[in-house]
N, C-alpha and C positions, 0 to 999 in steps of 0.2 A: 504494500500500500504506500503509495506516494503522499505526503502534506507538503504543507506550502512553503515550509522550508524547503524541501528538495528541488524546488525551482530557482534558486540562486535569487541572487540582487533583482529587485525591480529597474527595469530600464525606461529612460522616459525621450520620447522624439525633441529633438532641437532641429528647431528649421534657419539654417542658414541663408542670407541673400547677400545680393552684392550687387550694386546699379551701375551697369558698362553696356549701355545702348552700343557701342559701336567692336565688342569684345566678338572674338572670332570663337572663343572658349575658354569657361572658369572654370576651376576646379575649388573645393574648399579643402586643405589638406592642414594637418594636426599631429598634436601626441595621439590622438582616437583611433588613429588609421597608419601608425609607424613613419606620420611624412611623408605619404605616397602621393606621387603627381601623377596617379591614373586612377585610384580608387576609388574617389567620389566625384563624379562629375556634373557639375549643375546644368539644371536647364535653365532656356531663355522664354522671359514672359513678353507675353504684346508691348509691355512696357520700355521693355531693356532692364527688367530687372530677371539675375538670375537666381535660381533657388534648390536647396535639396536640404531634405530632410533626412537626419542622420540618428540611428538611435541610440543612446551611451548610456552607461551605467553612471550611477551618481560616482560625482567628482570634479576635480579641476579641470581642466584641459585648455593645453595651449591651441592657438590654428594661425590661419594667414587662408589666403585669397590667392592663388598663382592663376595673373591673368594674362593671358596668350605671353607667357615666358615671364612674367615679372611676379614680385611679392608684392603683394596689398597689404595691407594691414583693413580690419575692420570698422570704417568709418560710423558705424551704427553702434559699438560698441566700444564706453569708456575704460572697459578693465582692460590693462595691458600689460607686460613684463618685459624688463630687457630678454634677449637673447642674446647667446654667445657669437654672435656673428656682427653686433655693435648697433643691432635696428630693436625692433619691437613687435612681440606675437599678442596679437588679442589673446583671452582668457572668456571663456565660457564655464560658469560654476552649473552644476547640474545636481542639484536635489529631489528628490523623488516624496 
């Protein structure tokens, strides 16, 4: 017999967007997804905003925006942190 412990952490959807009307292709990439610039890849709305919804376990988690070859940083979002690379990763806290 399974309970509801045996299902591990609650995970809860965070929907990412990014507004680059003239962007060929976004990706949102993170500690959630090892830093992969293929893993999650957003789509584009009528608007030029792109968007994907990603689901994570509670926690911290750093990201950035790699848009057609460059880092964004999350304009929509004020939590940030340096990185070891001299720039700045947005922070999305995630509580369930």
């Amino acid at each position: 017999m399974k309970t509801k412990a045996d299902k591990g952490p609650k995970r809860k959807k965070v929907e990412f967007e990014f507004q680059a009307p003239d962007a060929e292709s976004v990706f949102v990439v993170g500690s959630f997804n090892a830093w992969s610039l293929q893993k999650h890849p957003m789509k584009k709305g009528p608007e030029g905003i792109w968007k994907k919804a990603v689901i994570l376990a509670p926690g911290d988690y750093e990201y950035k925006f790699w848009v057609d070859g460059q880092w964004r940083e999350d304009p929509l979002n004020q939590r940030c942190c340096a990185n070891c690379f001299g720039s700045r990763n947005s922070v999305v806290c995630v509580r369930v």
